[in-house]
C-alpha positions as CSV (number, residue, x, y, z in Angstrom):
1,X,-46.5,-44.6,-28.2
2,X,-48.8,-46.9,-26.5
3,X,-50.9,-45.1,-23.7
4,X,-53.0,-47.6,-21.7
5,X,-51.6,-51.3,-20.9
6,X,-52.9,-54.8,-20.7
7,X,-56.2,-54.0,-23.3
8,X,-57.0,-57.7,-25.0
9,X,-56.2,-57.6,-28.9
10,X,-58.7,-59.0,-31.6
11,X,-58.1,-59.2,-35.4
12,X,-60.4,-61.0,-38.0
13,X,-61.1,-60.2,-41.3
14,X,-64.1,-59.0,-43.0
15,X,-63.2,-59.9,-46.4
16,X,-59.7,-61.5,-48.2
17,X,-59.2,-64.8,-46.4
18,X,-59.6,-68.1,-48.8
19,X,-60.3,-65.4,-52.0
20,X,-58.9,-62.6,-54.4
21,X,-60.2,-59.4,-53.9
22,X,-62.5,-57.6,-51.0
23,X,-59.6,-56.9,-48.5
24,X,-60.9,-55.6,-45.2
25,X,-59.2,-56.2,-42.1
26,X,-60.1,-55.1,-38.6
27,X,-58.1,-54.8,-35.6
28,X,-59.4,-53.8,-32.0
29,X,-57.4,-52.9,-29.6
30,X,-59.6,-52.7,-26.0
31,X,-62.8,-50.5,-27.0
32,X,-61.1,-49.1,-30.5
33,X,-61.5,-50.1,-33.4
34,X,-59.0,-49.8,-36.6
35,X,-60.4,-51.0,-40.1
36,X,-57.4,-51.3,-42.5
37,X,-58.6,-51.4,-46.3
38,X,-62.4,-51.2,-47.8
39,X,-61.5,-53.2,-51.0
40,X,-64.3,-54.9,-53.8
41,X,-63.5,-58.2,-56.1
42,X,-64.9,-58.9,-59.6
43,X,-68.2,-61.3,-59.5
44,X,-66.8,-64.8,-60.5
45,X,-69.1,-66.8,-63.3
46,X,-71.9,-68.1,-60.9
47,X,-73.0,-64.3,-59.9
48,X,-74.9,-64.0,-62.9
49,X,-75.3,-60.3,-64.0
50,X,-73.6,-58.7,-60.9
51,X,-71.3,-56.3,-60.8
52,X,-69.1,-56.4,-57.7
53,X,-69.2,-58.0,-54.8
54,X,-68.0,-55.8,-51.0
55,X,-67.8,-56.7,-47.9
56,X,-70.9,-57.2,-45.0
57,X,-70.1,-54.5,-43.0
58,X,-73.1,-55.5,-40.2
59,X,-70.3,-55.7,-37.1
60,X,-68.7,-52.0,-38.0
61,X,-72.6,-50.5,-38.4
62,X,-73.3,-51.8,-34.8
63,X,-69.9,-50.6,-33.4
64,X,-69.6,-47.3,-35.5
65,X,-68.8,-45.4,-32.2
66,X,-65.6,-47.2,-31.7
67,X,-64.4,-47.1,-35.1
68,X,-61.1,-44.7,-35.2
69,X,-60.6,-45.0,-38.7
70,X,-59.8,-47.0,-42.3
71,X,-56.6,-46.7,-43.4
72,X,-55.6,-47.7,-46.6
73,X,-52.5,-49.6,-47.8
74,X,-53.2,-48.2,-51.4
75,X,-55.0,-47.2,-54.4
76,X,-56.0,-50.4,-56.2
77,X,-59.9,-51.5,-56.4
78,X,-59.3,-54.6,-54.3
79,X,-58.2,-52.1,-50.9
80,X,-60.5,-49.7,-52.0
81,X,-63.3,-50.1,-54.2
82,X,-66.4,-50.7,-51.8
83,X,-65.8,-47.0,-49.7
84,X,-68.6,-45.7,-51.9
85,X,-70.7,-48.1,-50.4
86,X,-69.4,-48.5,-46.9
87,X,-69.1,-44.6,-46.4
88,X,-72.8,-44.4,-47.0
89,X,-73.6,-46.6,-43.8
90,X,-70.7,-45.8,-41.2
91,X,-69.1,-41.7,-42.0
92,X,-65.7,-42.5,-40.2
93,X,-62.3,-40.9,-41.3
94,X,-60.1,-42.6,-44.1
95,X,-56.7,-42.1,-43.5
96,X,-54.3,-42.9,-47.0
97,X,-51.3,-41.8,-49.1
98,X,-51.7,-38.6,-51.1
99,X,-52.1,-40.9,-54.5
100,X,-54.6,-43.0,-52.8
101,X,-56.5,-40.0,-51.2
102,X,-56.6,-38.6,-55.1
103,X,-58.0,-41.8,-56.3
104,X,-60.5,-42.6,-53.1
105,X,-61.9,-38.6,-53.4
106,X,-62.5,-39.5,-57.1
107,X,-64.2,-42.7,-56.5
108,X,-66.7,-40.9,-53.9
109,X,-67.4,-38.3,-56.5
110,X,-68.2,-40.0,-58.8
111,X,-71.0,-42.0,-56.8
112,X,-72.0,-38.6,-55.6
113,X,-70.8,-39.0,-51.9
114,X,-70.0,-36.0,-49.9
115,X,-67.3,-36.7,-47.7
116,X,-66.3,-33.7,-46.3
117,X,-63.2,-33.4,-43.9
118,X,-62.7,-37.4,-43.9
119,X,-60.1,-37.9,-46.4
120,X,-56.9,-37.7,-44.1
121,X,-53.5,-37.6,-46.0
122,X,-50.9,-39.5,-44.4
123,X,-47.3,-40.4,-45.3
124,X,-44.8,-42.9,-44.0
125,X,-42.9,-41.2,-41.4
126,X,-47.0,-40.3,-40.1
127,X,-47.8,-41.6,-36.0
128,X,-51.6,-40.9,-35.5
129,X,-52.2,-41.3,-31.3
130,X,-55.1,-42.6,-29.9
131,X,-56.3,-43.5,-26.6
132,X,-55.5,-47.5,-26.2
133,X,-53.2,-47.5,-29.1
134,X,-51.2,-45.6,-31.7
135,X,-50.9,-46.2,-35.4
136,X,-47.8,-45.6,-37.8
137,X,-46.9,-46.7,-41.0
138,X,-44.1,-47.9,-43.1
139,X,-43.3,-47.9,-47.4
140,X,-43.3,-50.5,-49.2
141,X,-43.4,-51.0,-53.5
142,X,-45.9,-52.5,-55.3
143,X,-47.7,-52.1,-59.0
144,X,-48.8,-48.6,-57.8
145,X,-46.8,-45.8,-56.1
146,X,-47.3,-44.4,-52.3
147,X,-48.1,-47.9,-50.9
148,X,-47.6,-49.0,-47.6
149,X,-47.7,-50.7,-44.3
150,X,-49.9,-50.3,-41.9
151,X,-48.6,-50.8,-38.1
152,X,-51.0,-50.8,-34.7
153,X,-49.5,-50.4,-31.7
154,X,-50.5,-52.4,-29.0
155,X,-49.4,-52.7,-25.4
156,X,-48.6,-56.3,-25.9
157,X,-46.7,-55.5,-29.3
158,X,-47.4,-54.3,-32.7
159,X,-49.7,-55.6,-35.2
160,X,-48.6,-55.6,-38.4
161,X,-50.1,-55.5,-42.6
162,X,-48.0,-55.4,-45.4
163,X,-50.6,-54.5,-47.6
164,X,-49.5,-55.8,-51.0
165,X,-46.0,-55.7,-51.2
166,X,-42.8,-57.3,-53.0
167,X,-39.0,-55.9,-51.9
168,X,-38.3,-54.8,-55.1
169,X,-34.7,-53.4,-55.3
170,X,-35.0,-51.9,-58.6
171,X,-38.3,-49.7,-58.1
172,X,-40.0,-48.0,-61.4
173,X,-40.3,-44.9,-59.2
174,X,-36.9,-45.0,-57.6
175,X,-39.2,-45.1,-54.3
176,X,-37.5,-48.6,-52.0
177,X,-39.3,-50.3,-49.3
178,X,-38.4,-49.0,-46.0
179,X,-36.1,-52.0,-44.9
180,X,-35.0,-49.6,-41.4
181,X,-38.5,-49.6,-40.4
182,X,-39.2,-53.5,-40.7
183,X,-36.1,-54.1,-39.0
184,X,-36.7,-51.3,-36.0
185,X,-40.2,-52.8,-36.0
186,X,-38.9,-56.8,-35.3
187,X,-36.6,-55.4,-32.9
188,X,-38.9,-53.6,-30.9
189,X,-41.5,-57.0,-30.7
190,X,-44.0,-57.8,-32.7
191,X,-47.2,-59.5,-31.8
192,X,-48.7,-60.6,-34.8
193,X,-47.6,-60.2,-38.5
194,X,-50.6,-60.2,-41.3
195,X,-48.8,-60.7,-44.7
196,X,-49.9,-61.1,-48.6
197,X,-50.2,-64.7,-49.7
198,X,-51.1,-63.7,-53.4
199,X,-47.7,-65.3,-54.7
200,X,-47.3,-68.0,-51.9
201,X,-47.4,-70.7,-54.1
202,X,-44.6,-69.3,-56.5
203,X,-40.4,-70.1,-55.5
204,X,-38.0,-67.0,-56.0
205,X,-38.6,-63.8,-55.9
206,X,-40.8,-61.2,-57.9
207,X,-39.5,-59.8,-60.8
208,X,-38.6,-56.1,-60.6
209,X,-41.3,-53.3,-62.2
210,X,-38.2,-51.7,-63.8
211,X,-37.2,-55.2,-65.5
212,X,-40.5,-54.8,-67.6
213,X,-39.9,-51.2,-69.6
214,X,-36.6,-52.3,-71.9
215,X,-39.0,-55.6,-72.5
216,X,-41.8,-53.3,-73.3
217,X,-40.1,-50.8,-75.6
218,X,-38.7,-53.3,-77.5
219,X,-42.4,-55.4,-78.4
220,X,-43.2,-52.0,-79.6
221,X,-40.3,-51.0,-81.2
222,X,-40.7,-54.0,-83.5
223,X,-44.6,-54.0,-84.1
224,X,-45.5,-53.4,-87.4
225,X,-48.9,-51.9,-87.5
226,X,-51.0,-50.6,-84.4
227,X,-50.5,-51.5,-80.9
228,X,-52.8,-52.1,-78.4
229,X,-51.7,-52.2,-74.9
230,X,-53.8,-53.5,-72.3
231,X,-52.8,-53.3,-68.6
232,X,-54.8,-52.5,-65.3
233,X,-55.9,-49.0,-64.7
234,X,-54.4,-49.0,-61.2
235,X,-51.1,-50.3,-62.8
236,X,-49.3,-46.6,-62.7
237,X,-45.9,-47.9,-62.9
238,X,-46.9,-50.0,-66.0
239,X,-48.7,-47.1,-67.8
240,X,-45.6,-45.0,-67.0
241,X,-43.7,-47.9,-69.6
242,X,-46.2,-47.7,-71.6
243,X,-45.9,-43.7,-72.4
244,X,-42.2,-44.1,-72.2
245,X,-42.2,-46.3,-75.0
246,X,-44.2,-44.4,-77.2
247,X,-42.1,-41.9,-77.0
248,X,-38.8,-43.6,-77.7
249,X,-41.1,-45.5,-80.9
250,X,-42.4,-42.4,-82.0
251,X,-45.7,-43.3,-81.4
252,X,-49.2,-40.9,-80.4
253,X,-51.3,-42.6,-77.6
254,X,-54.8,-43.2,-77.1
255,X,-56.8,-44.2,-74.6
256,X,-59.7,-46.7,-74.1
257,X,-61.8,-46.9,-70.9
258,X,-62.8,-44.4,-68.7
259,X,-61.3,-45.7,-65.3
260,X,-57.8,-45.6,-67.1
261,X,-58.4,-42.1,-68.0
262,X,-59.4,-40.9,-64.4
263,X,-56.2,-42.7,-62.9
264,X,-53.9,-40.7,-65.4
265,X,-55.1,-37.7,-65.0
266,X,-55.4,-37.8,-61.4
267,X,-52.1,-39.4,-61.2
268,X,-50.8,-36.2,-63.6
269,X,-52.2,-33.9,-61.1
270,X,-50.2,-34.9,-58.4
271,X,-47.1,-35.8,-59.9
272,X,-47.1,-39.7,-60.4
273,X,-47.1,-39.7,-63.9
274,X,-44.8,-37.5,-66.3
275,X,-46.3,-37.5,-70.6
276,X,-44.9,-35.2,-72.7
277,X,-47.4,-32.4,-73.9
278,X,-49.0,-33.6,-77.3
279,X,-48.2,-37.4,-76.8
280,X,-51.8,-38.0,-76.5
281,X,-54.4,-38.1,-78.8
282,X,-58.3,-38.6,-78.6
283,X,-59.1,-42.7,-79.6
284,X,-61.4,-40.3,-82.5
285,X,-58.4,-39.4,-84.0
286,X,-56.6,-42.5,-84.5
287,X,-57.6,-42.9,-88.2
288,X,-55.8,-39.6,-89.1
289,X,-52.5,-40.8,-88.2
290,X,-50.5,-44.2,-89.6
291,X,-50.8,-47.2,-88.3
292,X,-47.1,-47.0,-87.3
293,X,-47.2,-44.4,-85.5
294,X,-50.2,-45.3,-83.2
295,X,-50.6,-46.7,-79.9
296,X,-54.0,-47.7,-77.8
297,X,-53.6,-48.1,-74.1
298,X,-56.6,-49.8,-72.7
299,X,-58.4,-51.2,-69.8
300,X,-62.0,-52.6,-69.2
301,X,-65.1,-51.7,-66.3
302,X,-63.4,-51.5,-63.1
303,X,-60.3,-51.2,-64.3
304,X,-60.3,-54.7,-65.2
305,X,-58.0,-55.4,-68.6
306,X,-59.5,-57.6,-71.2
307,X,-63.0,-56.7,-71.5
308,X,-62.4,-54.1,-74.1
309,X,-60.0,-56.1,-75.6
310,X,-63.1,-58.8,-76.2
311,X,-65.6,-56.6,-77.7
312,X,-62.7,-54.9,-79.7
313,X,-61.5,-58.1,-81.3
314,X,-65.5,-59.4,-81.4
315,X,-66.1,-56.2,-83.4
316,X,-68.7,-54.8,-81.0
317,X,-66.4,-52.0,-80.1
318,X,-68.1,-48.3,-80.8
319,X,-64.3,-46.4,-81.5
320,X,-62.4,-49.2,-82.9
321,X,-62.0,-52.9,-83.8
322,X,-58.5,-55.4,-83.8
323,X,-57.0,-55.3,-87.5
324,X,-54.9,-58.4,-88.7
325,X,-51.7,-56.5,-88.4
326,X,-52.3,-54.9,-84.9
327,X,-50.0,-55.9,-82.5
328,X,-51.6,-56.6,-78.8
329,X,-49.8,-57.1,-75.7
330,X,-51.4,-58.3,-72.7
331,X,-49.3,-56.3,-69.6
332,X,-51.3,-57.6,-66.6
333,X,-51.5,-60.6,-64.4
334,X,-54.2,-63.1,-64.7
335,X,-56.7,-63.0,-61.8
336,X,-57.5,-66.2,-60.1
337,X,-60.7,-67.1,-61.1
338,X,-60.6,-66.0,-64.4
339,X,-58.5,-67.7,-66.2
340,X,-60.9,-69.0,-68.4
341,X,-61.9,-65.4,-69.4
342,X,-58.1,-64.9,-70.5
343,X,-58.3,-68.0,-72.7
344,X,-61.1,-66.7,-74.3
345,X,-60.5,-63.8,-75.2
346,X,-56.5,-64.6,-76.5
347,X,-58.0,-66.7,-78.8
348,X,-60.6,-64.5,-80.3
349,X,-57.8,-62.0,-80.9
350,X,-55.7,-64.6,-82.7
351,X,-58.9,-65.4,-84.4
352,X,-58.8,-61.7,-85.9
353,X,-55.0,-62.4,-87.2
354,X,-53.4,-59.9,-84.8
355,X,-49.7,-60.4,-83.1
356,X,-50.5,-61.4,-79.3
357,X,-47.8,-61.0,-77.2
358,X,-49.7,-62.4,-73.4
359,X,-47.3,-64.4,-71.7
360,X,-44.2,-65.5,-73.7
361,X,-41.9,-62.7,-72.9
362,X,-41.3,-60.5,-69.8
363,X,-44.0,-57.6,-70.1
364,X,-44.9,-58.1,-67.0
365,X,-44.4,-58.7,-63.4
366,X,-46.4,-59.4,-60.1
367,X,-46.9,-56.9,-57.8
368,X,-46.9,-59.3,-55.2
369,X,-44.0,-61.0,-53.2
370,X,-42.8,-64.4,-53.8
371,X,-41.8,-67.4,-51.0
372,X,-38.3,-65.9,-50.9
373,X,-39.5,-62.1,-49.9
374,X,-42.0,-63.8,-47.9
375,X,-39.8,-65.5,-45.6
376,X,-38.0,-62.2,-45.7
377,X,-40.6,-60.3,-44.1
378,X,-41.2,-62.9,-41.6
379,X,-37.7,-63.4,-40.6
380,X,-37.2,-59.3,-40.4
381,X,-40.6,-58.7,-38.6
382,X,-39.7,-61.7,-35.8
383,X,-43.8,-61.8,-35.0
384,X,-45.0,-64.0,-32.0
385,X,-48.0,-64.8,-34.3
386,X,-48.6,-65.2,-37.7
387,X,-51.8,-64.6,-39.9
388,X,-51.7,-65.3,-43.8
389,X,-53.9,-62.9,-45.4
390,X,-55.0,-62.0,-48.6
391,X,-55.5,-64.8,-51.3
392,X,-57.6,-68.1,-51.4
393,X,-56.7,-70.8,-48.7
394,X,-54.7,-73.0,-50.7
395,X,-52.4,-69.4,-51.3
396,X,-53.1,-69.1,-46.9
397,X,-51.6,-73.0,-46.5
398,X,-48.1,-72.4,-48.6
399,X,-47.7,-69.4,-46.6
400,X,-48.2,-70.7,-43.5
401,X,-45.5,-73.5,-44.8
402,X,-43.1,-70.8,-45.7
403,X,-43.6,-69.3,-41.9
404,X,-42.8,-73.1,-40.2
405,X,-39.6,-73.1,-42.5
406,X,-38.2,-69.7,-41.0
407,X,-38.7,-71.1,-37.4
408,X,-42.1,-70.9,-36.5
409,X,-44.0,-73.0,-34.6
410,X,-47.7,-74.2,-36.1
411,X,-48.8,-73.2,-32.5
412,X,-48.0,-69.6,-33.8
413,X,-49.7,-69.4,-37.1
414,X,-53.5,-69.3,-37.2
415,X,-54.9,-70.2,-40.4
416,X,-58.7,-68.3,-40.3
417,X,-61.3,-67.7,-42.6
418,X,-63.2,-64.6,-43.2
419,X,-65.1,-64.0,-39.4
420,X,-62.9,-65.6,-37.3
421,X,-61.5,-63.8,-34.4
422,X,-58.3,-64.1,-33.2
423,X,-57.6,-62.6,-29.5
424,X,-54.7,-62.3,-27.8
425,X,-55.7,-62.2,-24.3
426,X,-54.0,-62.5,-20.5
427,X,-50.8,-63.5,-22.7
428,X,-52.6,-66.3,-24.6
429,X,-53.7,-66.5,-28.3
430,X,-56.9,-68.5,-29.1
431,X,-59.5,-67.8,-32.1
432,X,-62.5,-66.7,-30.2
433,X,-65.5,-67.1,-31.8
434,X,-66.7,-65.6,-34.7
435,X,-68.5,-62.6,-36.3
436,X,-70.7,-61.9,-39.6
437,X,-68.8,-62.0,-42.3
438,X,-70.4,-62.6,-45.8
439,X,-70.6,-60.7,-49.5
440,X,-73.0,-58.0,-50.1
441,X,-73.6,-58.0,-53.9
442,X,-73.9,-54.7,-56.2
443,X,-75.6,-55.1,-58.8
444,X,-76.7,-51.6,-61.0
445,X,-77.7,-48.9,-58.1
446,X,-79.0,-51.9,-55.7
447,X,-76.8,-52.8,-52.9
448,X,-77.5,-56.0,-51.0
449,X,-80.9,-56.3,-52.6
450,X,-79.6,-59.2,-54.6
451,X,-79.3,-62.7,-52.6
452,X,-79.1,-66.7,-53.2
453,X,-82.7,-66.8,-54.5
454,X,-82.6,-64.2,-57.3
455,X,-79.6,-65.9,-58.2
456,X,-81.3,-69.2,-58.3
457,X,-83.8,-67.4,-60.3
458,X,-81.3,-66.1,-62.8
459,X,-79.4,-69.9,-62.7
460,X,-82.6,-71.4,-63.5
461,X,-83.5,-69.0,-66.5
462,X,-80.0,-69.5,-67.5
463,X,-80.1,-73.1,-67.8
464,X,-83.6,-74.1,-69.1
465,X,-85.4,-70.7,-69.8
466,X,-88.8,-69.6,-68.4
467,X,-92.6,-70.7,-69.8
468,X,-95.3,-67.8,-68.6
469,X,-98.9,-69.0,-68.3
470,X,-101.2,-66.1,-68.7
471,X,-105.2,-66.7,-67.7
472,X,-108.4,-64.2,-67.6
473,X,-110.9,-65.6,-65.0
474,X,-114.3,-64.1,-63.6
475,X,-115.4,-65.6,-60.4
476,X,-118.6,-64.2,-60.9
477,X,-119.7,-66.0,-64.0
478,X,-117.2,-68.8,-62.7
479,X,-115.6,-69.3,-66.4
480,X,-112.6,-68.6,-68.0
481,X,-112.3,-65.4,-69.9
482,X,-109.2,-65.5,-72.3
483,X,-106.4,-67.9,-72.4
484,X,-104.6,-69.8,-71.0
485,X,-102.1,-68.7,-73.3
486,X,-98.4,-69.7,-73.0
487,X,-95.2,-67.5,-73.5
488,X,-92.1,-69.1,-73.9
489,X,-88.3,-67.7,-73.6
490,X,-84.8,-69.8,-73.7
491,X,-87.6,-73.5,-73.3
492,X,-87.8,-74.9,-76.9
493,X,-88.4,-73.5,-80.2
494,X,-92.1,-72.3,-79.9
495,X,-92.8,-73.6,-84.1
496,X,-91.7,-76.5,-83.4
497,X,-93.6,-77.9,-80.6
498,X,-96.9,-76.6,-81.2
499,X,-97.5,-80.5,-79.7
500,X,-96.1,-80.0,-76.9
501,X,-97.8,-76.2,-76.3
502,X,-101.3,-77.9,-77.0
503,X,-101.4,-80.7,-74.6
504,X,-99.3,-78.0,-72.1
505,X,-103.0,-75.7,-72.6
506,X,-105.4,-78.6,-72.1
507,X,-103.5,-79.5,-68.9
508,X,-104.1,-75.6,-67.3
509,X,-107.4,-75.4,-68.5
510,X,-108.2,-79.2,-66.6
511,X,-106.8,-77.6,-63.4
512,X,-109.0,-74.5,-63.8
513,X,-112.2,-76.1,-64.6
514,X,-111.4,-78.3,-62.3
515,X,-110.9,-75.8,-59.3
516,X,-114.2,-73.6,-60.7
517,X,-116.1,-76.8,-60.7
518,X,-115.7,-77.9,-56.7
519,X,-115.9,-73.8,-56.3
520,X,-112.3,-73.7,-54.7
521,X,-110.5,-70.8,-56.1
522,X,-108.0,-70.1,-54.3
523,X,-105.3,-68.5,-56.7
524,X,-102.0,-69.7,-54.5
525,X,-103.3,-73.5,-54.8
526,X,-104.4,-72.3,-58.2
527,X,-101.0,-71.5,-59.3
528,X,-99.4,-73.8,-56.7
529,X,-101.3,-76.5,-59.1
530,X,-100.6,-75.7,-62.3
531,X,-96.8,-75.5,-61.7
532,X,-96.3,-78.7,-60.3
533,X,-98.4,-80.6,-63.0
534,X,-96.8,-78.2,-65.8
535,X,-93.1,-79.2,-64.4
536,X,-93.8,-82.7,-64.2
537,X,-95.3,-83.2,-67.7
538,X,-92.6,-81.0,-69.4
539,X,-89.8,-82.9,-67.7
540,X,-91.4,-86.1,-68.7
541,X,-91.3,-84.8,-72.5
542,X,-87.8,-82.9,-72.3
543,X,-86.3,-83.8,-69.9
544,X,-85.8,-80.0,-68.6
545,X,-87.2,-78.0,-65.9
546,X,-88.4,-74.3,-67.1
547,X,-89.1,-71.4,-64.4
548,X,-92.9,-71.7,-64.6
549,X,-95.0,-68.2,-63.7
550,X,-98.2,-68.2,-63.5
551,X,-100.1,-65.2,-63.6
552,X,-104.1,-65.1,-62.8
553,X,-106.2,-62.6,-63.7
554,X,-109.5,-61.4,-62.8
555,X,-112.5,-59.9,-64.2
């Protein structure tokens, strides 16, 4: 497979070491370069009013030339979410399964990309040759069908990524990881392994997706009024429960959110999903039927699976609201980072007297390996080097634990961070150096345009609100025309500190006549001056620290 000999290997990651989400991982093999995932995470609570958050892509924008491709491990948001964005700076071919082909074209549509001939179906038994190295791939099961491996071959070895994977025996699609493979892979050498560390931290193994659907069925089954099921979009194996269900409860289906629409009907298209004709119904028509006999399947913005679930039970919903017999089963993971969110929102919908069913019984399963399949993989791969990927770097630690108890040495296992290069070079491994590697923040259409100072801005307004002076001066006549008049949002109640208002106006007008009487208007001292001596007395008298804008005019 491998054409040209004795080319130096680098791998580092763009985004998915030491956090959840925002997978991108890059290995070079002599001049080429092969990107492996183009994934997003959710904005945790200190990103105040943005949206996602995808990887700096700076490095691949300067080296766009060598780039031979992205290939994907699968569909989910995480692997990737931020090709919108990235195909709009670097138009390279994206190589993927035909389910995550279906999803990736939809995604670009819907942002209005035109891709053209770049989407490349792939399956698992497909070898795409290049010049310095080849690249093949192997199956593996997860929480959505056609995942897989992802395997560079080198001259020195191959490099490895699971992608997310757990060896589930019992697949929901009948689809088993390719065990042959792995093993024909650590026979023939393998030069570095990167592997999932989501569930490092967790002893066993991962339950099996199949395990979940008798559980499933049978919460339904004994529901009362309504049920409200809320999962991931991405989730196809659960959703697949989820329909079989109502049909052995006799229930119609609905469906809330429009990312959990466009994965079903996609997924329908191509054969991933099987519902009965008639099973669904629009989420207008649920009134029409009895509650018995209805079931909602929901998910949030980007697929994520509370956030409808909130407003529903808060009663901000437009198409419906949680009623005190509903029953609501919570059929997804909590993602570190917002467990706080979960909390929340499970208590509001015991709040509206609804049956929540989140965590007590077996409705659902990771998708991602635990220690025992972990030490699986590394034992069947056999690498020369190891790399935990893909979770926060406590997750990174107990997997590199896991690797010293199946033989390695620590000498073999490089614990990196997002940037760090590792290079195997003239038979030795070192990390060498590092490249840009940060976040990139979306937030509405702008990309990037968002950095640590608006978001000190928005912390500040956050925390003690903003106070706007607003002046009218004429230089000519040298006097002040109107104002100063003071507008204040999230300070103090404005009715009740009229004081504090009036001796906040005599201290701006002072500074003015101050500045028009030694003739030195200068409006940056100007405002310069009546911010400082504004934050000073208002912190003396509150004890808080306001945003304070001041805005000049002149006449």
């Amino acid at each position: 497979m491998v054409k040209k000999e004795n080319n130096p290997v680098r791998i580092f990651a763009l985004g998915g070491l030491g956090e959840i989400g925002k997978n991108m991982y890059v290995v070079e093999v002599g001049p080429e370069i092969f990107v492996i995932d183009a994934g997003l995470k959710l904005p945790e609570d200190e990103l105040l009013g943005i949206d996602a958050v995808i990887p700096d892509i700076t490095y691949l924008q300067e080296n766009v030339s060598r780039i031979k491709g992205i290939f994907l491990t699968h569909g989910h948001e995480d692997h990737i979410g931020s090709l919108a964005y990235v195909l709009r700076r670097i138009r390279v071919p994206i190589y993927g399964t035909k389910l995550t082909i279906g999803l990736v074209a939809n995604l670009l549509e819907e942002s209005g990309l035109k891709y053209g001939n770049l989407l490349k179906e792939i399956h698992a038994d497909t070898v795409l040759e290049f010049e310095y190295a080849s690249v093949s791939f192997f199956r593996t099961t997860h929480s959505i069908p056609d995942s897989v491996g992802i395997v560079v071959h080198t001259s020195h070895g191959a490099v490895v990524h699971t992608g997310d994977f757990k060896l589930d025996q019992t697949p929901a699609d009948g689809v088993r990881f390719d065990f042959f493979k792995m093993s024909r892979l650590g026979k023939e050498g393998v030069l570095c392994l990167l592997s999932d560390s989501t569930n490092a931290e967790i002893p066993g193994t991962t339950g099996s997706e199949s395990s979940v659907g008798e559980e499933l069925c049978d919460c339904i089954r004994t529901a009362e009024g309504r049920v409200i099921v809320a999962t991931f979009a991405s989730n196809i194996h659960r959703i697949q429960q989820v329909f079989d269900a109502a049909v052995l409860t006799d229930r119609k289906v609905a469906i809330i959110g429009n990312s959990m629409k466009r994965v079903i009907e996609i997924s329908m298209e191509l054969g991933y999903i099987d519902i009965p004709e008639k099973l669904m119904i629009p989420i207008s028509e649920i009134e029409k039927w009895n509650d018995q006999r209805v079931l909602i399947l929901t998910t949030g913005v980007q697929g994520e699976p509370l956030e409808a679930l909130a407003r529903m039970a808060g009663k901000s919903h437009k198409q419906t609201s949680i009623k005190p017999d509903d029953t609501v089963i919570i059929a997804a993971s909590t993602i570190p980072g917002h467990e706080k969110l979960v909390s929340t929102t499970i208590d509001l919908l015991f709040r509206t007297g609804a049956n929540v069913i989140y965590g007590q019984r077996k409705i659902n399963v990771s998708g991602h390996a635990s220690q025992e399949e972990l030490k699986m993989m590394i034992s069947v791969m056999n690498p020369m080097f190891f790399i935990p990927i893909q979770g926060e770097y406590k997750m990174q630690r107990a997997h590199a634990k896991i690797a010293e108890s199946t033989g390695m040495d620590s000498d073999q296992i490089f614990l990196m961070e997002n940037g760090d290069v590792f290079e195997f070079k003239n038979d030795q491994a070192r990390i060498a150096g590092k490249i840009p590697a940060g976040n990139v923040l979306i937030d509405g259409l702008g990309i990037g345009d968002v950095g640590n100072i608006v978001l000190r801005d928005r912390r500040l307004l956050s925390q003690d609100g903003i106070l706007i002076v607003v002046v009218t001066l004429s230089k000519e006549k040298n006097q002040i025309i109107s104002g100063p008049e003071i507008i204040s949002r999230g300070f103090v109640y404005v009715r009740e500190s009229e004081e504090l208002f009036d001796k906040s106006n005599e201290i701006v007008q002072q500074i003015i006549m101050k500045c028009m009487k030694d003739r030195t208007i200068d409006w940056s001292t100007l405002k310069t001056s009546i911010r400082e001596s504004l934050s000073h007395f208002l912190f003396e008298k509150t004890k808080r620290r306001p945003m304070i804008l001041p805005i000049i005019m002149e006449i």
